[in-house]
Each structure stands twice: as C-alpha cells, then as structure tokens.
C-alpha positions as CSV (number, residue, x, y, z in Angstrom):
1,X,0.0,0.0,0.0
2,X,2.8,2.7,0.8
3,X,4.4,1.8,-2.9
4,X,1.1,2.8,-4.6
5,X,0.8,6.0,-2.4
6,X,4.5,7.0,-3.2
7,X,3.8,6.3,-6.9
8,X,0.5,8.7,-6.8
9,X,2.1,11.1,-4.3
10,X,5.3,11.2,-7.4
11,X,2.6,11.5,-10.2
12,X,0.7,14.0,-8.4
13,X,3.8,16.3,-8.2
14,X,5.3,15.5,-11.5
15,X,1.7,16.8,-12.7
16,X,1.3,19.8,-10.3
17,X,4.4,20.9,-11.7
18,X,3.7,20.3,-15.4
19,X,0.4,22.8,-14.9
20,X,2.3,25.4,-13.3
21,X,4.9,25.2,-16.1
22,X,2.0,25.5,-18.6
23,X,1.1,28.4,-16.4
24,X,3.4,30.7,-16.6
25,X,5.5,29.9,-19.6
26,X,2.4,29.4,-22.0
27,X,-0.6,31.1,-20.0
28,X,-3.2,28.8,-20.8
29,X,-6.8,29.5,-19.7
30,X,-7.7,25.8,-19.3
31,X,-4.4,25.3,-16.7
32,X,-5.5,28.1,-14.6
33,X,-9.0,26.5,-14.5
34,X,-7.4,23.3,-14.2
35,X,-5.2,24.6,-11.2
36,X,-8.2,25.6,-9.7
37,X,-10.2,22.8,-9.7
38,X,-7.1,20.8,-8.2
39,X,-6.7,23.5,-4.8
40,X,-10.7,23.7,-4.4
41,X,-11.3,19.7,-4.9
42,X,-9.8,18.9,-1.0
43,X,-10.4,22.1,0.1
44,X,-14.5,21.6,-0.7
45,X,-13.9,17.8,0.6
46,X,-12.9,18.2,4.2
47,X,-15.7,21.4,4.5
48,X,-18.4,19.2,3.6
49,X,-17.8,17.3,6.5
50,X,-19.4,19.9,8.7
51,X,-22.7,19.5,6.9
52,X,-22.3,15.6,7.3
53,X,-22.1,15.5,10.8
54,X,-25.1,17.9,10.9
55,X,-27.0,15.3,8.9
56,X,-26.0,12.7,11.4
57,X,-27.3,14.6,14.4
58,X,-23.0,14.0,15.3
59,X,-23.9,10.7,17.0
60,X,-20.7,9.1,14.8
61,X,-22.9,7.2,13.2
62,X,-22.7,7.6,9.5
63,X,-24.4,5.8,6.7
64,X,-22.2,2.8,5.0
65,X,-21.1,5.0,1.7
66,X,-20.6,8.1,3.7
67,X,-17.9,5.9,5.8
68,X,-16.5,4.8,2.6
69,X,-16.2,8.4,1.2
70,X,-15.4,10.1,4.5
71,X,-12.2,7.0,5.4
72,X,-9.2,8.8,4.8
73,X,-10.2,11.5,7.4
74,X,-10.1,9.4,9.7
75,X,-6.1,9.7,9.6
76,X,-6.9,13.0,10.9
77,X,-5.7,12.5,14.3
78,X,-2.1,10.9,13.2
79,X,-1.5,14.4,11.3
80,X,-0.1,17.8,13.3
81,X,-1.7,19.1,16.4
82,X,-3.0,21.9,14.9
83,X,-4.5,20.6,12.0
84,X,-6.6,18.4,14.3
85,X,-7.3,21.3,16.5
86,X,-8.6,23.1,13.8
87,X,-10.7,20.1,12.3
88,X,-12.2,19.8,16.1
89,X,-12.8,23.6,16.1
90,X,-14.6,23.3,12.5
91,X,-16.6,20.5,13.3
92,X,-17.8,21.6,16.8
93,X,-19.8,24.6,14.7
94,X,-21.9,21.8,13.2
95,X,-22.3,19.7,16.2
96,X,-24.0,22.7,18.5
C-alpha cells in the first residue's frame, strides 16, 4: 500500500508541476482553470464534512457509503496538532 501512495504522491507532483509550467511559460486558460479545480477539490472535501455531521445529528454514526467516502479522514488525528485542533474547532460549529 505505501508503494502505490508514493507512486500517486510522485505523479501528483510530476503533474502539479507540469500545470504550473504551462502556467506561466504558455498562459493557458484551461491550466488556470485546471489549477483551480485541483486547490478547491480537498479544500470543498474536508468542509463538507461539517454539513455531514449535521446530517448525522454527530452521534458518529454515519451511513455505509458516507464511511467509505469520509475514510481517509479518519487519519486526521495521526497528522499535526494543529490541524486536528482546527478540524475539532470546524466541526464543533456543526455539532451545536
């Protein structure tokens, strides 16, 4: 499992750095857009949490594909302090 996330983490960079090359030597509409969509994609993920746990009343009890598409933040507690503090902070506005 850690070879296959070092292989996308590699093509993830290789490509992030592709689309800022297209950026700024060519300035290409489409790899602005494209840049975009990449930053606002996990952004929008981990916000729509909050709504989630509103849904679920935050009794931690979440629906069997909402577990599946919610799993990787579970990791959320083995990341930096602050990040989890934050995360806490976030989703104790949706909880109340």
């Amino acid at each position: 499992m850690a070879v296959v996330i070092a292989i996308f983490g590699v093509a993830f960079t290789a490509f992030c750095v592709w689309l800022v090359v297209r950026i700024v030597n060519r300035r290409e509409r489409w790899a602005k857009w494209a840049a975009v969509v990449l930053v606002s994609t996990p952004v929008l993920y981990v916000l729509s949490t909050g709504p989630v746990v509103w849904y679920c009343r935050g009794d931690g009890d979440l629906p069997g594909w909402l577990t599946i598409i919610y799993w990787p933040l579970r990791l959320m507690p083995d990341g930096p302090e602050f990040v989890e503090d934050a995360f806490d902070w976030y989703i104790g506005l949706w909880v109340r």
